[in-house]
BAFI-3210 file (N, C-alpha, C; in Angstrom, 3 decimals, decimal comma, padded with zeros to 6 digits):
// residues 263
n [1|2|3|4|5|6|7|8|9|10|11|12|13|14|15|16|17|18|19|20|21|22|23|24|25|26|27|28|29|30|31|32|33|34|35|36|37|38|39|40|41|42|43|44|45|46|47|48|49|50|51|52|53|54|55|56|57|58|59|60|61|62|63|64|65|66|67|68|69|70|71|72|73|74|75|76|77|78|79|80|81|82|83|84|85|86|87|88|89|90|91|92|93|94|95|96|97|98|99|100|101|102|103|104|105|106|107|108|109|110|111|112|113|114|115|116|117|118|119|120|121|122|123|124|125|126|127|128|129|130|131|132|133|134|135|136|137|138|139|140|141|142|143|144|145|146|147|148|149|150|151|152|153|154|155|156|157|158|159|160|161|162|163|164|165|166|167|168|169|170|171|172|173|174|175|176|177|178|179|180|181|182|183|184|185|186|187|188|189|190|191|192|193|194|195|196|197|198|199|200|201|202|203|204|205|206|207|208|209|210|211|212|213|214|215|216|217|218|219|220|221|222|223|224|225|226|227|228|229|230|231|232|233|234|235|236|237|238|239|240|241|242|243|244|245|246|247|248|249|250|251|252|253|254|255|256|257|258|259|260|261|262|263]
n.u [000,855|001,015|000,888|-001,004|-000,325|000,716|-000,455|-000,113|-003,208|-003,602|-005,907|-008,972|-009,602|-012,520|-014,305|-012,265|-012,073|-011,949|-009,126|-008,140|-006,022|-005,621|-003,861|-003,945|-006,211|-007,597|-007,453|-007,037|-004,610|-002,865|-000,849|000,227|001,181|002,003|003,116|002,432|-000,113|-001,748|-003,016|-000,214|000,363|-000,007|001,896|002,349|004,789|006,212|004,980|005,133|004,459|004,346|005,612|006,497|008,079|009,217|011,612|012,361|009,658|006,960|005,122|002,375|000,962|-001,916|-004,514|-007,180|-009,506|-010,889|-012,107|-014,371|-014,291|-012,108|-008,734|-005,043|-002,214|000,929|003,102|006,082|009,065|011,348|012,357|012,258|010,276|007,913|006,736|008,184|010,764|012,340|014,322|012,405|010,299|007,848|006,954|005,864|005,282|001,934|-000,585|-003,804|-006,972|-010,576|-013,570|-013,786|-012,560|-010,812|-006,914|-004,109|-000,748|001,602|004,160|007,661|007,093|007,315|006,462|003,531|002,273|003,797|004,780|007,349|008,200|007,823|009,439|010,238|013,691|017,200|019,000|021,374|020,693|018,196|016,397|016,835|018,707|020,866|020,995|022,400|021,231|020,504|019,393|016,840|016,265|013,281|010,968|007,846|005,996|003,239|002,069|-001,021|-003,350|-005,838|-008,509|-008,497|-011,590|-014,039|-014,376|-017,124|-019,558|-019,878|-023,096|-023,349|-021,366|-018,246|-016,380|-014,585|-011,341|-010,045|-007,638|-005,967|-004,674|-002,225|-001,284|001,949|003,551|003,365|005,783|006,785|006,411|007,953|010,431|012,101|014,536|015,878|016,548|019,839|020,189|021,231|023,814|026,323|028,235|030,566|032,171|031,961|029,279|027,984|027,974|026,686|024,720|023,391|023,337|021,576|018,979|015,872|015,119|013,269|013,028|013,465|011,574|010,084|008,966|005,554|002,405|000,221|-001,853|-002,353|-003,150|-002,714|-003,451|-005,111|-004,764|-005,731|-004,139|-005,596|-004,508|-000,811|000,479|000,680|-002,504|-002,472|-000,083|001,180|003,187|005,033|006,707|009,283|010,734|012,687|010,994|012,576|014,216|012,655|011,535|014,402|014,597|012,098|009,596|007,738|006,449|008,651|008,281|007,419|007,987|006,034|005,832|004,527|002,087|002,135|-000,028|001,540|001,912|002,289|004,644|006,098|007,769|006,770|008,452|011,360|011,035]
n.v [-001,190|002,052|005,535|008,028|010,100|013,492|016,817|019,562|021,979|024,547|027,862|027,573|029,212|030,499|031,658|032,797|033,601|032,041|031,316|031,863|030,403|028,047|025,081|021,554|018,608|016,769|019,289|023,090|024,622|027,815|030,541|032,976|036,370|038,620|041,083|042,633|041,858|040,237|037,021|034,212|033,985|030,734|028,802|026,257|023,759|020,999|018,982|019,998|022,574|026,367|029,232|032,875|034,375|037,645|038,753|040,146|040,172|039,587|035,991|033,930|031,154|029,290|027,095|025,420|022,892|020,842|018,279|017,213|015,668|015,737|016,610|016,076|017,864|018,249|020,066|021,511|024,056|024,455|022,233|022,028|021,257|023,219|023,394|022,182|022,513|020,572|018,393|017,764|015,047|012,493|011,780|013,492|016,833|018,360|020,531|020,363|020,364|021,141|019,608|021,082|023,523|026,507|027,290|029,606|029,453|031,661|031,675|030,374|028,130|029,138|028,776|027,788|029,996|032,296|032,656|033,074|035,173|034,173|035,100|036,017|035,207|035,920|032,978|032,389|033,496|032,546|030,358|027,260|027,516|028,583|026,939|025,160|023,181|023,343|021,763|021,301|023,910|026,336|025,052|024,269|022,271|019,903|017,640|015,525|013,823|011,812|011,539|008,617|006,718|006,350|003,734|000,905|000,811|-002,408|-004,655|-006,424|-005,480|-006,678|-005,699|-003,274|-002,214|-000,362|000,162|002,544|002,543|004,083|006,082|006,113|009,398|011,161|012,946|015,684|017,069|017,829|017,076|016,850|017,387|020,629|021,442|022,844|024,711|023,272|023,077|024,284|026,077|027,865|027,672|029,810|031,172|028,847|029,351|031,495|031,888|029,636|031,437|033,164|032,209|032,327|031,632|031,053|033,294|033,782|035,673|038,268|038,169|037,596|037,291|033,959|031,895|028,645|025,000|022,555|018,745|015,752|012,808|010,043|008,775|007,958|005,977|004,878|006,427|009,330|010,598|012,528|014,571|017,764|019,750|022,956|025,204|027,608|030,593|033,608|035,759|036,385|034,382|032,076|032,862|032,823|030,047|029,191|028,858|030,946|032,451|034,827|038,131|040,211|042,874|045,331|047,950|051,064|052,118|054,723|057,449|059,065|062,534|066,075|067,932|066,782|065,536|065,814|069,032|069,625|071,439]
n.w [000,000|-000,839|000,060|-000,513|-003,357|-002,597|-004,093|-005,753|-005,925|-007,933|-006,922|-009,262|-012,170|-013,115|-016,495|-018,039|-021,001|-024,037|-026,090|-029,475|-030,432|-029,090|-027,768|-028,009|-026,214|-024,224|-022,281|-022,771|-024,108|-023,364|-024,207|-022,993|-023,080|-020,750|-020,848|-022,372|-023,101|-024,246|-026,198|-027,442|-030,557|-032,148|-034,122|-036,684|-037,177|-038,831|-036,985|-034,542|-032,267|-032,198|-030,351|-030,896|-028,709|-026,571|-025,668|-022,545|-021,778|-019,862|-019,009|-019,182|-018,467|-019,718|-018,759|-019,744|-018,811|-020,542|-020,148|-019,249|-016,473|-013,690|-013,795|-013,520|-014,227|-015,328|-015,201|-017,107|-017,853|-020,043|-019,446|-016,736|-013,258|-013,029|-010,575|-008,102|-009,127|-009,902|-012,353|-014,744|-014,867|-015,186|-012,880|-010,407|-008,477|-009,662|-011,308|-010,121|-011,841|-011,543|-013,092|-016,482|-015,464|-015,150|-014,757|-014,259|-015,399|-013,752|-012,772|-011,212|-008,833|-005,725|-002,744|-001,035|-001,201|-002,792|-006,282|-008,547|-011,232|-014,615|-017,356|-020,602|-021,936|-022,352|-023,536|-021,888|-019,246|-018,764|-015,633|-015,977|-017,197|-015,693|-013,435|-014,322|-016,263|-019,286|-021,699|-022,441|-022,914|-024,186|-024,015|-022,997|-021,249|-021,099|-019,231|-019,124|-016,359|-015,887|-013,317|-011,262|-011,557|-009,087|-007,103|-007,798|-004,756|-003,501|-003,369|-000,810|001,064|002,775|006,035|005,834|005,534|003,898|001,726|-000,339|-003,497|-004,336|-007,635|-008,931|-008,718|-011,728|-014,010|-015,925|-018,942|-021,935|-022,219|-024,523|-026,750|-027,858|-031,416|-032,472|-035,226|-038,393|-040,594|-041,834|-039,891|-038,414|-035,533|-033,675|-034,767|-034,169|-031,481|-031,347|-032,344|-030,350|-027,974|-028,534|-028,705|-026,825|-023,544|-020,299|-017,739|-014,260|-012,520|-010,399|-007,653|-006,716|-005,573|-004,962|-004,246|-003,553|-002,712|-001,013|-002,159|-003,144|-005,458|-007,256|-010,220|-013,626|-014,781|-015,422|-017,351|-018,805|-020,243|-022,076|-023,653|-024,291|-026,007|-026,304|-028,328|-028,151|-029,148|-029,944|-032,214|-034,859|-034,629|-035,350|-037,491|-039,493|-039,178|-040,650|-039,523|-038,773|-041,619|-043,667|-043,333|-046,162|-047,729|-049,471|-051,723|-051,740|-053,525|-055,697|-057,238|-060,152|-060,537|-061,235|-059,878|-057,576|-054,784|-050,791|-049,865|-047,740|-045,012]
ca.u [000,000|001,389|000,473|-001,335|000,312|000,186|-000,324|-000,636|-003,913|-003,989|-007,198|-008,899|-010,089|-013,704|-014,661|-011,497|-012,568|-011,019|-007,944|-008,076|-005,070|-005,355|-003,566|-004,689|-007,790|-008,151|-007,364|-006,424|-003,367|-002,244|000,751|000,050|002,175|001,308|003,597|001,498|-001,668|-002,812|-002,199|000,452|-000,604|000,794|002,631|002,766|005,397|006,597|003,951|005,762|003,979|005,807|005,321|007,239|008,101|009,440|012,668|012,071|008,144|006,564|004,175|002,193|000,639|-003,203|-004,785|-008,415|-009,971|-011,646|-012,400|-015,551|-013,580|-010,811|-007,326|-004,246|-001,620|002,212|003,695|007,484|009,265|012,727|012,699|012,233|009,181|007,407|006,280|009,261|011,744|013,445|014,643|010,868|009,828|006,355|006,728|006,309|003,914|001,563|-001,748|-005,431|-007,906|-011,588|-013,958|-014,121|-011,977|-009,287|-006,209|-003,283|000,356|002,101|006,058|007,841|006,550|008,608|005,742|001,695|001,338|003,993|005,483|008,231|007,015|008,031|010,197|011,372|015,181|018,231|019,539|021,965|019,927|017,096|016,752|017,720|020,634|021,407|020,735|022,818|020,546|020,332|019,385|015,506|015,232|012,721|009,936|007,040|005,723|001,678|001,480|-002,038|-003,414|-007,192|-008,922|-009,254|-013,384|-014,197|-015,070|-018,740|-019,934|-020,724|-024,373|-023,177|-019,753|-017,446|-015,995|-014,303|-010,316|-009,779|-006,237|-005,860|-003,678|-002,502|-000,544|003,048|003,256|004,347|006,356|006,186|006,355|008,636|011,973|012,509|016,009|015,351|017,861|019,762|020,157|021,731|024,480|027,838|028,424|031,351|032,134|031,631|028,353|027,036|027,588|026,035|023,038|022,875|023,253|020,197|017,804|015,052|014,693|012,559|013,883|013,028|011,564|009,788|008,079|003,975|001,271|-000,086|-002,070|-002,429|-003,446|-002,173|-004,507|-004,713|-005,536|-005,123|-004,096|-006,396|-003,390|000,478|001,360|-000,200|-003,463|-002,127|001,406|001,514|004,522|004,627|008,692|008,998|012,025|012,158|010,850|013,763|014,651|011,380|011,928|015,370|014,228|011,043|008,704|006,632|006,840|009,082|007,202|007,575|007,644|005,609|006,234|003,381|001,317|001,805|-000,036|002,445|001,850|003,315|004,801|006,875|007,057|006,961|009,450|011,763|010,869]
ca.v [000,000|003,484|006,911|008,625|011,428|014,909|017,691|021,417|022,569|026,044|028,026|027,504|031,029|030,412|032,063|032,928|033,663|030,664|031,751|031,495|029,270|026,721|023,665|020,206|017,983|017,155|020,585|023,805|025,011|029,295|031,491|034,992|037,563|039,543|042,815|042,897|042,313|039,637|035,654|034,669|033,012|029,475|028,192|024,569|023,132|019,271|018,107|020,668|024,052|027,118|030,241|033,627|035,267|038,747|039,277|040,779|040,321|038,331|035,552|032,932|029,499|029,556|025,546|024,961|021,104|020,225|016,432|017,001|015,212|016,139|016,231|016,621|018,845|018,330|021,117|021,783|024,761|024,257|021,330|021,856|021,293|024,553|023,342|021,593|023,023|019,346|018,360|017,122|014,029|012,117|011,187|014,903|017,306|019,264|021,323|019,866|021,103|019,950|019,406|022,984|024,798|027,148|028,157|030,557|029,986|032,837|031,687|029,235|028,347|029,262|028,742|027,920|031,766|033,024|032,865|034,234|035,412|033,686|036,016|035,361|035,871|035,163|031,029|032,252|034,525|031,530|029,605|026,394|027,080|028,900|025,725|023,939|022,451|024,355|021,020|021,730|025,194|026,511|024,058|024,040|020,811|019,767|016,292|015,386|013,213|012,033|011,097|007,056|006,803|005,850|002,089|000,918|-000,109|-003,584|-004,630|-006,609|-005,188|-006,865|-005,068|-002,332|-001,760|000,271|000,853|003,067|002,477|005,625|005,611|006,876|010,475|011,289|014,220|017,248|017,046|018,859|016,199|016,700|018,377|021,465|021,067|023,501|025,407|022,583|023,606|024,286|026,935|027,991|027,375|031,157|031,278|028,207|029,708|033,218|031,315|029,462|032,414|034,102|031,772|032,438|030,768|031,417|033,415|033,502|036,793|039,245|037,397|037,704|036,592|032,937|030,659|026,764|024,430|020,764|017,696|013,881|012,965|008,707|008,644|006,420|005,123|005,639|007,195|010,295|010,710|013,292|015,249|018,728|020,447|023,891|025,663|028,995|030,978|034,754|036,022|036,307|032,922|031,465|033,273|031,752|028,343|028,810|028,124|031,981|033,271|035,936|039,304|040,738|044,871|045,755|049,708|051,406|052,085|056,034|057,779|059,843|063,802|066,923|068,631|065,425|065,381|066,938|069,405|069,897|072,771]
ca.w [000,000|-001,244|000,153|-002,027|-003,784|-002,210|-005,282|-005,640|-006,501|-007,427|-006,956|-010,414|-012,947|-013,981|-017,442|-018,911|-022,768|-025,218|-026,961|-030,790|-030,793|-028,017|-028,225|-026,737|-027,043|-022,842|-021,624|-023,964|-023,573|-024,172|-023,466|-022,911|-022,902|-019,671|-020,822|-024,131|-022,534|-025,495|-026,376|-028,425|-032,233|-032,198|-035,534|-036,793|-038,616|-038,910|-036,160|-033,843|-032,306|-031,765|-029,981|-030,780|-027,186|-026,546|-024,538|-021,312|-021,660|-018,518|-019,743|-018,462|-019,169|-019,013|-019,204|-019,728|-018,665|-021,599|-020,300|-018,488|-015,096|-012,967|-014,372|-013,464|-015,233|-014,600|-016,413|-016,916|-018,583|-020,267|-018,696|-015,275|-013,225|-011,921|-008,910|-007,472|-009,674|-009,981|-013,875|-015,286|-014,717|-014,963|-011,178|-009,489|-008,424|-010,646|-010,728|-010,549|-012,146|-011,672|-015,052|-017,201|-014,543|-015,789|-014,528|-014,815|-013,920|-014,062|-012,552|-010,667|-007,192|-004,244|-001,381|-000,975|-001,202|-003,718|-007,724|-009,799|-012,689|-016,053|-018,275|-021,876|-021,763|-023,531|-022,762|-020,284|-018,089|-017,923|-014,979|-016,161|-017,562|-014,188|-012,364|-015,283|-017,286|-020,325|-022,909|-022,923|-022,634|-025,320|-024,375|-022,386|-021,453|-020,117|-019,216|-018,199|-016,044|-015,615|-012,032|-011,080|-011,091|-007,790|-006,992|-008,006|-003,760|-003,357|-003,025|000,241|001,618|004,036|007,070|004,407|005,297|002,513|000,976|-001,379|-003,885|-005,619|-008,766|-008,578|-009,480|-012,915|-014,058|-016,567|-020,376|-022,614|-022,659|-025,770|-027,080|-029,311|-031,798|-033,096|-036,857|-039,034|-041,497|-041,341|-039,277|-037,284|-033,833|-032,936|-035,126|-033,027|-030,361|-030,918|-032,585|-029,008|-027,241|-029,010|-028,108|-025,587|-022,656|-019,447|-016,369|-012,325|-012,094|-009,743|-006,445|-006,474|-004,699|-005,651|-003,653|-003,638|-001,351|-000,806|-002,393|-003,473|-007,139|-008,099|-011,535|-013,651|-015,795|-014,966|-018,177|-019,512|-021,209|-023,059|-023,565|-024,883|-026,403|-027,203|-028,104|-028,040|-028,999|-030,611|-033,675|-035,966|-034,630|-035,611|-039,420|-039,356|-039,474|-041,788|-038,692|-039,120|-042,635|-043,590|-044,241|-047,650|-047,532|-050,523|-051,536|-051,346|-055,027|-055,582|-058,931|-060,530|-060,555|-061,619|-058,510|-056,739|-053,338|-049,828|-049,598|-046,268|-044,829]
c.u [000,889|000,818|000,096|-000,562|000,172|000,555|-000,840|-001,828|-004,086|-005,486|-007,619|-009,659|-011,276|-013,645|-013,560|-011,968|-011,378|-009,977|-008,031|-007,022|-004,216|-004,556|-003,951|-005,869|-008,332|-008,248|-006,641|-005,501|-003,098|-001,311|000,140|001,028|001,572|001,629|002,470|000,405|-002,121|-001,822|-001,637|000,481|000,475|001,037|002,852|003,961|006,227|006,578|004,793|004,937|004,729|005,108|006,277|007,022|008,915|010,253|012,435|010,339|007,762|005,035|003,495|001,366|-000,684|-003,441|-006,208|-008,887|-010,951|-012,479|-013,282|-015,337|-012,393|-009,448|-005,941|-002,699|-000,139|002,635|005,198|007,913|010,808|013,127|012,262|010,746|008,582|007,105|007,049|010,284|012,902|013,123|013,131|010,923|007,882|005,749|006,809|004,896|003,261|000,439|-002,997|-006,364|-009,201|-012,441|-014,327|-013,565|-010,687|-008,419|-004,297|-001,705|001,548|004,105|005,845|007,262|007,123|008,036|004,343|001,333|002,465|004,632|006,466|008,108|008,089|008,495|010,466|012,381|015,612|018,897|020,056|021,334|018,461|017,410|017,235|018,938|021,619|021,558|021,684|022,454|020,115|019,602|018,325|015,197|014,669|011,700|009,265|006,021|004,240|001,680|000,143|-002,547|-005,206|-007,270|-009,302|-011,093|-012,968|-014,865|-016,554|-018,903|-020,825|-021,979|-024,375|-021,837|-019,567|-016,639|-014,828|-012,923|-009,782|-008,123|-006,320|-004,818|-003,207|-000,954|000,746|002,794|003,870|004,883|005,880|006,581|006,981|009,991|012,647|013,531|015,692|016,859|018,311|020,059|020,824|022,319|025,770|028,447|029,541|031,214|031,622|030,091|027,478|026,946|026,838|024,785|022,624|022,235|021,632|019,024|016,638|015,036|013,898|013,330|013,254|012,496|011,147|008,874|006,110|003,060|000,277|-000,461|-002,832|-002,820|-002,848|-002,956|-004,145|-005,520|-004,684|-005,246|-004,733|-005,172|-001,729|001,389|-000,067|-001,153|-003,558|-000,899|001,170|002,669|004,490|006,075|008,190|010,181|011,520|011,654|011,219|014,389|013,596|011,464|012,724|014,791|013,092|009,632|007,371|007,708|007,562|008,318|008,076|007,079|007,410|005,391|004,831|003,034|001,121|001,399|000,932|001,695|002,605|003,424|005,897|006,618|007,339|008,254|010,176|011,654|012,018]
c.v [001,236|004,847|007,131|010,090|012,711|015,623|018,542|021,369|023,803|026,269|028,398|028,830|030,744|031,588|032,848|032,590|032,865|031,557|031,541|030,511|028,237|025,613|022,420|019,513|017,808|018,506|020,956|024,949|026,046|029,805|032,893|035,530|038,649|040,690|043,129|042,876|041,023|037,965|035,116|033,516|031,960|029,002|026,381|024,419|021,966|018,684|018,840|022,299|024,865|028,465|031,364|034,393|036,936|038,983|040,205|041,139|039,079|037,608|034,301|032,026|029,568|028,066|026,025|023,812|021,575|018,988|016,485|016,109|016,279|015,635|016,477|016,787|018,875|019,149|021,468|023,236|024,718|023,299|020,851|021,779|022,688|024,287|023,023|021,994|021,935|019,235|017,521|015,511|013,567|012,271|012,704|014,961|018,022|020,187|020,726|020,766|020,341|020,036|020,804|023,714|025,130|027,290|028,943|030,352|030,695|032,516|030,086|029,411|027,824|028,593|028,086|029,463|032,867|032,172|033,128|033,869|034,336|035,252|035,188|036,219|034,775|033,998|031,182|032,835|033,228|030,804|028,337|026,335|027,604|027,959|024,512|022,769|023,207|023,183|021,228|022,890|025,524|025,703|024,125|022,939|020,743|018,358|016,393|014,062|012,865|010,923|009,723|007,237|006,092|004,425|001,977|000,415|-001,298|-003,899|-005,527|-006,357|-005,635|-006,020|-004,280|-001,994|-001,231|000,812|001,089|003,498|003,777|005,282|006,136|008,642|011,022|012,574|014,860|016,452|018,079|018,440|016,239|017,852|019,363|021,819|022,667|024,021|024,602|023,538|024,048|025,981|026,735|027,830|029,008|031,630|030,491|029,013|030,704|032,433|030,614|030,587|033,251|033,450|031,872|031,020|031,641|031,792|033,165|034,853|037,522|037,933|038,117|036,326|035,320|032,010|029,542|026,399|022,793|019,521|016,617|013,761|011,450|009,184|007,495|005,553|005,674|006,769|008,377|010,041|011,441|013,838|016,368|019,254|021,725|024,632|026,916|029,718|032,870|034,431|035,971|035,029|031,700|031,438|032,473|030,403|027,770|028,346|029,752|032,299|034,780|037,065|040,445|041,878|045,152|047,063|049,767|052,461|053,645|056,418|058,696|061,434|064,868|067,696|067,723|065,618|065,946|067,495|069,825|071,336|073,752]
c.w [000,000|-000,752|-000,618|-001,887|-003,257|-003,861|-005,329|-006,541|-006,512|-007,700|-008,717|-010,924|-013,512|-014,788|-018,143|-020,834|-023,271|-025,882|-028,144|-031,428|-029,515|-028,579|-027,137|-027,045|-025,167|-022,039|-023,193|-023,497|-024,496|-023,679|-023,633|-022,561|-021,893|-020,178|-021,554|-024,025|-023,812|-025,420|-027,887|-029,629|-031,927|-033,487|-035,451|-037,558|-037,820|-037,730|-034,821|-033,495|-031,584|-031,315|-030,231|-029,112|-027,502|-025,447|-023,547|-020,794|-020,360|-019,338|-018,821|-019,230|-019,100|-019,998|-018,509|-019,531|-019,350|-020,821|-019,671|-016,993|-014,417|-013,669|-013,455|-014,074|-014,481|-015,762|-016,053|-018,070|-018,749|-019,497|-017,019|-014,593|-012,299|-011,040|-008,030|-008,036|-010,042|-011,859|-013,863|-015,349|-014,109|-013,309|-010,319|-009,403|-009,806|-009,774|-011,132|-010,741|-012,103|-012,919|-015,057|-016,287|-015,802|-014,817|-015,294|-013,554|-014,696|-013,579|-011,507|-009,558|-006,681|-003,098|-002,289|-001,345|-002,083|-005,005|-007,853|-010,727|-013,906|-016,465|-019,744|-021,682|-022,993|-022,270|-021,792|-019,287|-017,874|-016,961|-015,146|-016,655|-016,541|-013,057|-013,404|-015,677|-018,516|-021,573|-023,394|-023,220|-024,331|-025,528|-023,268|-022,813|-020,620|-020,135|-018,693|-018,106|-015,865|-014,386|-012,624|-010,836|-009,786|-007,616|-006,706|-006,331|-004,195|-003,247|-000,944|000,801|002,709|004,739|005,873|005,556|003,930|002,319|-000,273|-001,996|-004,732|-006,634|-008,606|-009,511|-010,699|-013,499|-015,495|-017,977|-020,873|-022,296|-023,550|-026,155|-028,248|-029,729|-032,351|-034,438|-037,062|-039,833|-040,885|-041,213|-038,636|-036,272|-032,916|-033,587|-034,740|-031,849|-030,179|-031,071|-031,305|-027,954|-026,906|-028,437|-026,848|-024,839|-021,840|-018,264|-015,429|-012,549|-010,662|-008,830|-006,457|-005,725|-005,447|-004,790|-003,971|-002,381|-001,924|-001,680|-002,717|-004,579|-007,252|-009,306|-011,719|-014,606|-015,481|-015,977|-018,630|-020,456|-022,216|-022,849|-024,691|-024,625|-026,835|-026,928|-028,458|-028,368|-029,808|-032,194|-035,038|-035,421|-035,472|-037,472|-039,684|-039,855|-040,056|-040,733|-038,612|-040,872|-042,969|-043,907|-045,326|-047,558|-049,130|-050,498|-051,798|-053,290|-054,930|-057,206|-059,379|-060,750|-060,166|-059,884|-057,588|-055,554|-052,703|-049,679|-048,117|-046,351|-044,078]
res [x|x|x|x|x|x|x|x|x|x|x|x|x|x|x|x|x|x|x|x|x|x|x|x|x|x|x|x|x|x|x|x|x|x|x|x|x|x|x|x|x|x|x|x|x|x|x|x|x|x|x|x|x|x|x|x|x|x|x|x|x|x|x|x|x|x|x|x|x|x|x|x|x|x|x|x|x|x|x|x|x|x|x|x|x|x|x|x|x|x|x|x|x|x|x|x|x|x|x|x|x|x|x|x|x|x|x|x|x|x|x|x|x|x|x|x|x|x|x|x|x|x|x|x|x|x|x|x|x|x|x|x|x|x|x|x|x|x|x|x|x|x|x|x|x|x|x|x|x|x|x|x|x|x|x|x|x|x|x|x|x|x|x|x|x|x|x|x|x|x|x|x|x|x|x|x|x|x|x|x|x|x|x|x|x|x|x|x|x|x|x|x|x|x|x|x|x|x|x|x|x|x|x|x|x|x|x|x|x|x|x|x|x|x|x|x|x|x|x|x|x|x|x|x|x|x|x|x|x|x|x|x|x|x|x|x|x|x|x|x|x|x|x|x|x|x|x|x|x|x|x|x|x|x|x|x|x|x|x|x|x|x|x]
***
């Protein structure tokens, strides 16, 4: 017989308006850009989704339960797991959500009652590569998990010692190595192109409360795994993942006189 799992539930955001580019099918998974005030368009390319971020912009994760039950949501960023801050793994804590709840997490968590915020930064200034782990950064990971139904009662039950078995706890999503620019580049042109890359920092301490809870998993491996990478803009161009934009001059009729003169 196993303890059952303790796991952060934060308090969940009823009626958060849908995002136009959720990802997910059990819960729907957005990034917002807090500086910017808006959420940020998600890009496909080769079964891969990508987010452009904004260096020194604070952003956060906002997950919807889709699944009409209770879930729960182990989420990692560049690897690491936000709630425990240990390298991601299935077996950790996360956040439960119960059916159609939202919520919003805005940084790592220090306490029951505070954050630090999420930043996009450059690779070295993120926390994992400050904690030396730099291999994921550029990936935010959602494993989710869905609640064991509860046992049908017997029609005649014997003297009921109940152990309850709970599933081991499984860790965050987003393992996966984001590779970088192929081609034969120099050793000082890898490295700048490393350099450039966004990752996620530690930022500013805010107010964030959770409470403690117990959630059996109904299966040990995830019911679902979302991936979503994120790096800048002109990194994103770079590698053909947003389209480049094409500056078309602007259609003037010709007439006698030419143009404004400096005054």
């Amino acid at each position: 017989m196993s303890r059952p799992a303790l796991l952060l539930a934060c308090t969940a955001l009823l009626g958060l308006a849908p995002a136009a580019h959720a990802v997910g099918s059990l819960t729907d998974i957005n990034i917002h850009d807090r500086t910017a005030g808006q959420t940020l368009p998600v890009y496909y390319k080769d079964g891969q989704y990508f987010v452009a971020g904004e260096p020194g912009h604070e952003y956060q994760i906002q997950i919807r339960n889709q699944s009409g039950g209770d879930v729960l949501t182990v989420v990692s960023v560049d690897g690491v797991n936000v709630v425990s801050g240990e390298t991601a793994h299935w077996r950790q804590s996360g956040y439960v959500l119960d059916d159609w709840d939202s919520l919003e997490i805005k940084g790592w968590r220090k306490s029951l009652e505070r954050t630090a915020a999420f930043y996009f930064t450059r690779l070295p200034d993120s926390y994992a590569a400050r904690t030396g782990r730099p291999d994921n950064v550029g990936v935010i990971g959602v494993a989710v998990f869905q609640r064991r139904p509860a046992p049908t009662p017997m029609p005649n039950p014997a003297p009921l010692t109940q152990a309850d078995e709970a599933a081991p706890a499984a860790g965050a999503a987003g393992e996966s190595r984001q590779e970088a620019r192929s081609g034969e580049l120099s050793k000082r042109e890898r490295r700048d192109a490393e350099a450039a890359r966004l990752g996620t920092g530690h930022g500013r301490s805010e107010t964030s409360y959770a409470r403690y809870t117990t959630f059996e998993r109904a299966t040990e491996s995830p019911a679902e795994i979302i991936a979503i990478r994120y790096d800048s803009r002109r990194n994103l161009v770079a590698q053909g993942v947003i389209p480049a934009e094409v500056v078309r001059p602007l259609a003037v009729h010709p007439f006698p006189g030419g143009f404004v003169p400096d005054p």
